[in-house]
C-alpha positions as a Markdown table, in Angstrom:
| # | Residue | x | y | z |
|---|---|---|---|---|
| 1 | Unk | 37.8 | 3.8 | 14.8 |
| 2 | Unk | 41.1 | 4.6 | 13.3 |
| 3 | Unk | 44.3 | 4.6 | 15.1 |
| 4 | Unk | 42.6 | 3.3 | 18.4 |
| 5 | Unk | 45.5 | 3.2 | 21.6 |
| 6 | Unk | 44.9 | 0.0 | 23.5 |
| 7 | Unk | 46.3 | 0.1 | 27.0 |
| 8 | Unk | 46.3 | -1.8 | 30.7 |
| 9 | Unk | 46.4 | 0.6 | 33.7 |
| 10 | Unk | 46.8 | -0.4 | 37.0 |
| 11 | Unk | 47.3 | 0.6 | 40.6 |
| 12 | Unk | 47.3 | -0.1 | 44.6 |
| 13 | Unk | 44.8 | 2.7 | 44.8 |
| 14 | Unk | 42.2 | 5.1 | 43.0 |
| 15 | Unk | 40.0 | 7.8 | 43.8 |
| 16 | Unk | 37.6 | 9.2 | 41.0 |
| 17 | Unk | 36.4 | 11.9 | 43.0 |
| 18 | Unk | 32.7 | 12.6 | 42.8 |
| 19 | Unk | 33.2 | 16.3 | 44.5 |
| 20 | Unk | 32.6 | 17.4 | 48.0 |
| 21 | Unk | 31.8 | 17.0 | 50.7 |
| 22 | Unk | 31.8 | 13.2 | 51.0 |
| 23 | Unk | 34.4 | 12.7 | 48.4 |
| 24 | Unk | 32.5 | 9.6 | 47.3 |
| 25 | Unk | 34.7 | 7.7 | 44.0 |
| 26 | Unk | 32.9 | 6.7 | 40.8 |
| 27 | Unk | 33.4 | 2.7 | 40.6 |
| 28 | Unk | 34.3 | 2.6 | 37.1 |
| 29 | Unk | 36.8 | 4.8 | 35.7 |
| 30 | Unk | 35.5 | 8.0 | 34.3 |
| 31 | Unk | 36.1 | 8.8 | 30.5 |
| 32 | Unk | 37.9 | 12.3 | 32.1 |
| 33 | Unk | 40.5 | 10.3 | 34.1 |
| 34 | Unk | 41.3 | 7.6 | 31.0 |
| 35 | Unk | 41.8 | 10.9 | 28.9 |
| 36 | Unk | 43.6 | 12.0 | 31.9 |
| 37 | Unk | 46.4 | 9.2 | 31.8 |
| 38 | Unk | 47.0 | 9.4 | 28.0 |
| 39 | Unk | 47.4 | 13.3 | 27.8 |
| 40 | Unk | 50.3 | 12.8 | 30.9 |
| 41 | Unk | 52.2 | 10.6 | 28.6 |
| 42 | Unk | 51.5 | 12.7 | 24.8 |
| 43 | Unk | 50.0 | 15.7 | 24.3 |
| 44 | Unk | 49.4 | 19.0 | 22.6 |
| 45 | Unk | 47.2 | 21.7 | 22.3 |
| 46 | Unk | 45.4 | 21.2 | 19.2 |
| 47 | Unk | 44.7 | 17.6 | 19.9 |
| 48 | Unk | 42.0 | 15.2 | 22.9 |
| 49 | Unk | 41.9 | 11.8 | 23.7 |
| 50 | Unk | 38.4 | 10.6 | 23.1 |
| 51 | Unk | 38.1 | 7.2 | 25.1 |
| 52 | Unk | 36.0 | 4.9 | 23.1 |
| 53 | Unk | 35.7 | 1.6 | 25.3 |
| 54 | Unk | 36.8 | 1.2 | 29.5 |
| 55 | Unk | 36.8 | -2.5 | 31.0 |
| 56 | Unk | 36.8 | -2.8 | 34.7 |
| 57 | Unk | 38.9 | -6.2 | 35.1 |
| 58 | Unk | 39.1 | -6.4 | 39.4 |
| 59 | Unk | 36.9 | -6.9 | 41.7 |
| 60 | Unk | 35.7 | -3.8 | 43.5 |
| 61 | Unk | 37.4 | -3.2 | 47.2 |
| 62 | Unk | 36.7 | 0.3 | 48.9 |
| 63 | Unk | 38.8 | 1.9 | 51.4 |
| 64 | Unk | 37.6 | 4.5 | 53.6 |
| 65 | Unk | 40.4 | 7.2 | 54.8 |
| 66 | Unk | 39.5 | 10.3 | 57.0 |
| 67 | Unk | 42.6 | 12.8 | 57.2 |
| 68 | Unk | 42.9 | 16.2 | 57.9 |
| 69 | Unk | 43.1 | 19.1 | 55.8 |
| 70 | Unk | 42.8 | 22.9 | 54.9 |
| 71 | Unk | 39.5 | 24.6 | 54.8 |
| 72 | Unk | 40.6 | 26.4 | 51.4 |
| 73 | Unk | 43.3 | 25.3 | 49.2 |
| 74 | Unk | 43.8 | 28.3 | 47.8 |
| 75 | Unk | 43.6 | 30.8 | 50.9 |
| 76 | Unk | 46.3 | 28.4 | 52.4 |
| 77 | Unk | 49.1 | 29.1 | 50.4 |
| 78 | Unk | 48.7 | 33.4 | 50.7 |
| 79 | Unk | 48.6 | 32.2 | 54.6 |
| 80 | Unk | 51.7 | 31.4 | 56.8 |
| 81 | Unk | 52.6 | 27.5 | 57.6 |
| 82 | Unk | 51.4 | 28.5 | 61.0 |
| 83 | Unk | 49.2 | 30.8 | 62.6 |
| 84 | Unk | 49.2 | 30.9 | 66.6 |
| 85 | Unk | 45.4 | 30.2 | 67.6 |
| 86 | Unk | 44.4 | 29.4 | 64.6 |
| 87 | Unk | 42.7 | 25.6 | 63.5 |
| 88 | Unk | 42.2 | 25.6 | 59.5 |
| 89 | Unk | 42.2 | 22.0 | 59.2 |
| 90 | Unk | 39.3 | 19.9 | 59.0 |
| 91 | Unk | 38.7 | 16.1 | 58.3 |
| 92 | Unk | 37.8 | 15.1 | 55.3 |
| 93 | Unk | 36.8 | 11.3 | 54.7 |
| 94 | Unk | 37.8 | 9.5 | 50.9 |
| 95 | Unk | 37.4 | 6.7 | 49.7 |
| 96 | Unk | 39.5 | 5.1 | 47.6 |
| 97 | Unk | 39.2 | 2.3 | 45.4 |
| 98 | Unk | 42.3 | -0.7 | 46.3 |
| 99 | Unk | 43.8 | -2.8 | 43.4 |
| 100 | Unk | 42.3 | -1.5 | 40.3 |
| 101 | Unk | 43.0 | -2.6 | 36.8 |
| 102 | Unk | 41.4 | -1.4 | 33.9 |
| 103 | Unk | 41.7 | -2.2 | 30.4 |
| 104 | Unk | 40.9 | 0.9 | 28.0 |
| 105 | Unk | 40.6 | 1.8 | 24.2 |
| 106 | Unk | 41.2 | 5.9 | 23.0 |
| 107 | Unk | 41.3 | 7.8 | 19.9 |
| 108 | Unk | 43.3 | 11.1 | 18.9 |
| 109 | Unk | 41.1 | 13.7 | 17.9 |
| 110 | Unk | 42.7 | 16.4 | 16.2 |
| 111 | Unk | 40.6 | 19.9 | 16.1 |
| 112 | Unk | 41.9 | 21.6 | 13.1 |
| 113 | Unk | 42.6 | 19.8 | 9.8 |
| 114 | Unk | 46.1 | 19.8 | 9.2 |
| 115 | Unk | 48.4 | 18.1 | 7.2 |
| 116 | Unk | 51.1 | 18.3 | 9.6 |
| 117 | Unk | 49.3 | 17.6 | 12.8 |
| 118 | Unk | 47.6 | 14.0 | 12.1 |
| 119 | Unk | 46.0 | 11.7 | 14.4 |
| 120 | Unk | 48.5 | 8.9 | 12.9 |
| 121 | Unk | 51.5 | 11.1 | 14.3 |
| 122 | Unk | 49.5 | 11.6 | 17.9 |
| 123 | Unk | 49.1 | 7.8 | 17.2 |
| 124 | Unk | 52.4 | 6.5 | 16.5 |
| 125 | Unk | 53.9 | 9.3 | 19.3 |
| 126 | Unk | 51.9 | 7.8 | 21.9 |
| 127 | Unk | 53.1 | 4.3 | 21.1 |
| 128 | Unk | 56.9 | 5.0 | 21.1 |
| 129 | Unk | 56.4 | 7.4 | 24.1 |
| 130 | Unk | 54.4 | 4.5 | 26.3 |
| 131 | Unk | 56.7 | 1.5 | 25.1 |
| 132 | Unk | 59.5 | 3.8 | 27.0 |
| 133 | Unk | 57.9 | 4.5 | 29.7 |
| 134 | Unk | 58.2 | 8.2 | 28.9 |
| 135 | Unk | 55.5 | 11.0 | 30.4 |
| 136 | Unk | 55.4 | 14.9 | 30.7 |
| 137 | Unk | 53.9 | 13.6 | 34.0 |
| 138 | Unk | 53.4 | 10.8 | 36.1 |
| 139 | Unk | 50.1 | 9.5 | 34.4 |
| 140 | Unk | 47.5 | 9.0 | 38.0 |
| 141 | Unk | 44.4 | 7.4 | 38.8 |
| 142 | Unk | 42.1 | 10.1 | 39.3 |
| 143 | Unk | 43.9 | 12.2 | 42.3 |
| 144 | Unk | 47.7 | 12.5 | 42.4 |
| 145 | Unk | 48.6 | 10.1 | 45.0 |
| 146 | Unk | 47.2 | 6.8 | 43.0 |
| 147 | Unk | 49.7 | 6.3 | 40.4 |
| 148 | Unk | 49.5 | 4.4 | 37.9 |
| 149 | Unk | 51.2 | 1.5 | 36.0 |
| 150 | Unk | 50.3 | 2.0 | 32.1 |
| 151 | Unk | 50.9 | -1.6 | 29.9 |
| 152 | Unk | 50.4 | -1.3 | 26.1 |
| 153 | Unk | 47.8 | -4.0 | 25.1 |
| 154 | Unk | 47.4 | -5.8 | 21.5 |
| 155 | Unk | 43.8 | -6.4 | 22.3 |
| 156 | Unk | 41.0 | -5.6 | 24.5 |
| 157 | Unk | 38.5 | -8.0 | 26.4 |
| 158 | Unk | 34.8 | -7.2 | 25.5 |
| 159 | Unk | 33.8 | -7.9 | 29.2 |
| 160 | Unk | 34.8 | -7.5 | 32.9 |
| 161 | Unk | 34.0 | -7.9 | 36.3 |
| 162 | Unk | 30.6 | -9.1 | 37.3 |
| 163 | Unk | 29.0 | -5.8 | 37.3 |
| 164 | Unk | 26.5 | -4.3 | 35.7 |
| 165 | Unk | 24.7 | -0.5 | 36.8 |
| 166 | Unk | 23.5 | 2.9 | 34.9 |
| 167 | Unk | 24.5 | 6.2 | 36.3 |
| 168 | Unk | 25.0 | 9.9 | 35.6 |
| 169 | Unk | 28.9 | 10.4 | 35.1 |
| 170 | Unk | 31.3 | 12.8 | 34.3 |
| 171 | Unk | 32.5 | 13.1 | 31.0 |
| 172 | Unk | 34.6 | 16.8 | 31.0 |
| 173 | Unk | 34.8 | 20.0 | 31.0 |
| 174 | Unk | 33.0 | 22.7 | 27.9 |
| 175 | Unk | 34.1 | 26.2 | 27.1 |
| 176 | Unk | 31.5 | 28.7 | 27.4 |
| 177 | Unk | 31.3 | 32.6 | 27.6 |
| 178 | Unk | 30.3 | 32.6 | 30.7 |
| 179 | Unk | 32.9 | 30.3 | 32.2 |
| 180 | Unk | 33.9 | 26.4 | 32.4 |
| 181 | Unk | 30.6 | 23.9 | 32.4 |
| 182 | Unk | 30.9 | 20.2 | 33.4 |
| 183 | Unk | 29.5 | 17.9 | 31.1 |
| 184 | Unk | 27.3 | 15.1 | 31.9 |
| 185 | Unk | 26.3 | 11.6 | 30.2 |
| 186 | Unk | 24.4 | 9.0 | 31.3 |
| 187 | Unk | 26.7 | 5.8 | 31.7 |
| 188 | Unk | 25.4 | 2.0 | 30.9 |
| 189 | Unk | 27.7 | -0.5 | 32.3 |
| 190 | Unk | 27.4 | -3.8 | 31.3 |
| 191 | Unk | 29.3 | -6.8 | 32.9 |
| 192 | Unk | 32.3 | -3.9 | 33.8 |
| 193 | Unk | 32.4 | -2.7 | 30.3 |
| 194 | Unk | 31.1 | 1.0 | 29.2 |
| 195 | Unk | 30.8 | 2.2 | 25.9 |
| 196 | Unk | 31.8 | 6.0 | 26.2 |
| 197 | Unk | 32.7 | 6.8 | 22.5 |
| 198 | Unk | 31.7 | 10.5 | 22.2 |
| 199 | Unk | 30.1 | 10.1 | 18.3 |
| 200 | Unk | 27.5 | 7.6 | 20.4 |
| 201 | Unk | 26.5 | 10.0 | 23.1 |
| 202 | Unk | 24.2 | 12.4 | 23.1 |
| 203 | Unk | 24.4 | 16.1 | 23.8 |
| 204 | Unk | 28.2 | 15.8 | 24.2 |
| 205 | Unk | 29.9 | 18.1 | 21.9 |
| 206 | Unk | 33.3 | 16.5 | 21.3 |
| 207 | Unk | 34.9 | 19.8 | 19.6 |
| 208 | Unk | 35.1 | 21.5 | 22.8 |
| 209 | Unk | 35.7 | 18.9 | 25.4 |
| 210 | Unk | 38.7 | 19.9 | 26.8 |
């Protein structure tokens, strides 16, 4: 692929949430949260990051953490920060992945041809932007409290961590009339390497990932 970004990310902790209720974490890093970390640091509206390769390079070490909090996000904040008689917490148990590094390979995909807006620019923007250690936002590790450290990488290794699996995992989110659907692929990884380049995958429309 053309203009591939090449980078290291690492962190004390990382939680590729699953969904509720058990708020299990996906082992590898999903394609959504490598995209993730590369739109924090350059992005625009009429451009993706397509992640093409992700290399799981520790060993895997779980943490369990059960902590309280709200029943509803969003009801919480039209709510006062305390109502007399009135429990709307509840425990919630994570689990978090400890000491993660990951080494990962992404395109720019522009959506409209344009002789202005080029995936060399995205390209070359990124690079300058990373090599600063400039973001919109602090680039995280699937939730916001695991931060992460982002290294710029001349090459990639072609294998990982002893482990090797096939799963159902998330690759993002597609537009439709009737409302946001969650897009699904079914991951192969081999010796902590998966292959997620969208032109490989099927049924995974890469115009309207968002």
């Amino acid at each position: 692929s053309k203009w591939p970004v090449k980078i290291q990310v690492k962190g004390e902790f990382a939680e590729f949430a699953l969904g509720k209720p058990n708020k299990a974490t996906s082992i590898v890093m999903p394609p959504s949260a490598a995209a993730a970390i590369t739109k924090a640091i350059c992005w625009k509206p009429i451009m993706r990051w397509l992640p093409i390769v992700i290399v799981a390079k520790k060993p895997v070490v779980l943490l369990q953490v059960t902590r309280n909090e709200p029943k509803d996000f969003g009801l919480q904040r039209r709510k006062p920060a305390f109502d007399a008689g009135q429990n709307n917490n509840q425990q919630v148990t994570h689990v978090f992945l400890r000491d993660v590094e990951y080494q990962v390979v992404l395109i720019p995909f522009i959506f409209e041809d344009s002789r202005v807006e080029t995936p060399v620019k995205f390209y070359e923007m990124f690079m300058k932007r990373a090599a600063k250690g400039q973001y919109h936002h602090p680039p995280v590790l699937g939730t916001a409290p695991c931060f992460a450290e982002v290294t710029l990488l001349d090459s990639i290794s072609e294998t990982g961590i002893d482990l090797s699996y096939t799963s159902k995992m998330f690759y993002g989110w597609k537009k439709e009339k009737t409302g946001m659907k969650a897009i699904w692929f079914d991951a192969a990884i081999k010796h902590g390497a998966m292959d997620c380049n969208p032109l490989l995958l099927s049924k995974v429309d890469q115009i309207k990932i968002l």
